[in-house]
C-alpha positions as CSV (number, residue, x, y, z in Angstrom):
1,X,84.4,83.1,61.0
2,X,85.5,79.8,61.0
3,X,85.8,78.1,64.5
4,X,87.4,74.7,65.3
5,X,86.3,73.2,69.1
6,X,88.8,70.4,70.4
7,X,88.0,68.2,73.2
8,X,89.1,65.0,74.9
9,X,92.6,65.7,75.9
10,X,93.7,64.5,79.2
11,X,95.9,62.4,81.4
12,X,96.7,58.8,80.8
13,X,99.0,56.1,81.9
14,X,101.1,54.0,79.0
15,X,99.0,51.5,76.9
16,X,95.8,53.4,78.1
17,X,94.0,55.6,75.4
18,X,92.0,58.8,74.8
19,X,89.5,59.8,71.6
20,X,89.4,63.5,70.9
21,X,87.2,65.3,69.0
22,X,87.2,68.3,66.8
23,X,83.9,70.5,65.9
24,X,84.6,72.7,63.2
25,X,81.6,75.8,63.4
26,X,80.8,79.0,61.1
27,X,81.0,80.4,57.7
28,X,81.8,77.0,56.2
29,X,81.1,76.5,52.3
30,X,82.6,72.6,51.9
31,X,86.0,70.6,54.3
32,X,88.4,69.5,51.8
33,X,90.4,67.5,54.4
34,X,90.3,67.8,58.2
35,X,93.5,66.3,60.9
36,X,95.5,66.2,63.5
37,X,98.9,67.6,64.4
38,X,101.2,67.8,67.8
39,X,103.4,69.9,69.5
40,X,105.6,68.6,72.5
41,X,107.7,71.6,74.2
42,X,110.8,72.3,72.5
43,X,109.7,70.4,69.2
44,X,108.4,71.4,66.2
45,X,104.8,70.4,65.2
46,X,104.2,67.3,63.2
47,X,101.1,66.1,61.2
48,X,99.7,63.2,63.1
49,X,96.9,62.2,60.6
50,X,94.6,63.7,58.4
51,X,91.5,62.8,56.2
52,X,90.2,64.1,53.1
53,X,86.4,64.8,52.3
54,X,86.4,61.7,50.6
55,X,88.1,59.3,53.3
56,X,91.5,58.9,52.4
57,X,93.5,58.6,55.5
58,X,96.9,59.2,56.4
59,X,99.4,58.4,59.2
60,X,103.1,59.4,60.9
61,X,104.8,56.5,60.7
62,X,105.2,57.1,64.9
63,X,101.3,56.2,65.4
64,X,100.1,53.8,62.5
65,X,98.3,51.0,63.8
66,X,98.2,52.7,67.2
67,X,96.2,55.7,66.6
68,X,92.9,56.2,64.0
69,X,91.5,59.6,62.1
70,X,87.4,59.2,61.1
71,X,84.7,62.1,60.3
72,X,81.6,62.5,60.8
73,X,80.6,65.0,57.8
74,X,76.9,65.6,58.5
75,X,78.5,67.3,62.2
76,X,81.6,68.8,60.5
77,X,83.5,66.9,63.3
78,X,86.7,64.6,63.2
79,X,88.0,62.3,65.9
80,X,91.3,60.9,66.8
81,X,91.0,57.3,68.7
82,X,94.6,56.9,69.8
83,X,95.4,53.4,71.7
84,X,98.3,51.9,72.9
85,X,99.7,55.7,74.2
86,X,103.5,55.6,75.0
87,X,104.8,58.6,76.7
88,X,106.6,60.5,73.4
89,X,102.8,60.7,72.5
90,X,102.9,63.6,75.1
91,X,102.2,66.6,73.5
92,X,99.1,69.5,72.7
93,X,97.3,68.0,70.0
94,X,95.5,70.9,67.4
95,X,93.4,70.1,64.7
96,X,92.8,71.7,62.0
97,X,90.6,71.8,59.1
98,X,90.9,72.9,55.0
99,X,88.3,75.3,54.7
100,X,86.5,76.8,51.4
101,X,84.8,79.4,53.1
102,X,84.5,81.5,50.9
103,X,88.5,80.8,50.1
104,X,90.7,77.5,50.4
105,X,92.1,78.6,54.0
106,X,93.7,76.2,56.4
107,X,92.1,76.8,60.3
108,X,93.7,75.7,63.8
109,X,92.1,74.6,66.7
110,X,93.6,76.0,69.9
111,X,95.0,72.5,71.1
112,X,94.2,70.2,73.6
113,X,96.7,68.7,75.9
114,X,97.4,64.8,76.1
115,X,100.0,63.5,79.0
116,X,101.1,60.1,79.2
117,X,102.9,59.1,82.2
118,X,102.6,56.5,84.7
């Protein structure tokens, strides 16, 4: 079974920032693409960013230049460096991953929580 380990959630005041990670562990055959989404209370989740296997990026329009997806292949493990955090950026952040294994099946982290208040 595929397993997908976030981390790095946490409080934070407005302009501060936070990096979270993602480990993604099992019966893995190849990532296609790997991301972020988010889920405030009351609101349907949106796709934050995501990245392919081959490092194309992509971004809500709510965090470009503010927030940036990388990978580390070799550790099967994507990050999220968000800057500049404004308070709507409240939300659990899950990240999930595009998983051949041995089937194209998309797996979900179980979130992590990111507050932004002052």
């Amino acid at each position: 079974q595929v397993q997908l380990v976030e981390s790095g959630g946490g409080s934070v005041q407005p302009g501060g920032s936070l990096r979270l990670s993602c480990a993604a562990s099992g019966s893995i055959g190849s990532i296609s693409a790997m991301g972020w989404s988010r889920q405030a209370p009351g609101k349907a989740r949106e796709l934050v960013a995501s990245i392919t296997s081959g490092g194309r990026t992509n971004y809500a329009d709510s965090v470009k230049g503010r927030f940036s997806i990388s990978r580390d292949n070799a550790k099967n493990t994507v990050y999220l460096q968000m800057n500049s955090l404004k308070p709507e950026d409240t939300a659990a952040y899950y990240c999930n991953a595009l998983i051949s294994s041995p089937y194209l099946t998309n797996y979900w982290g179980q979130g992590t929580q990111v507050t932004v208040s002052s």
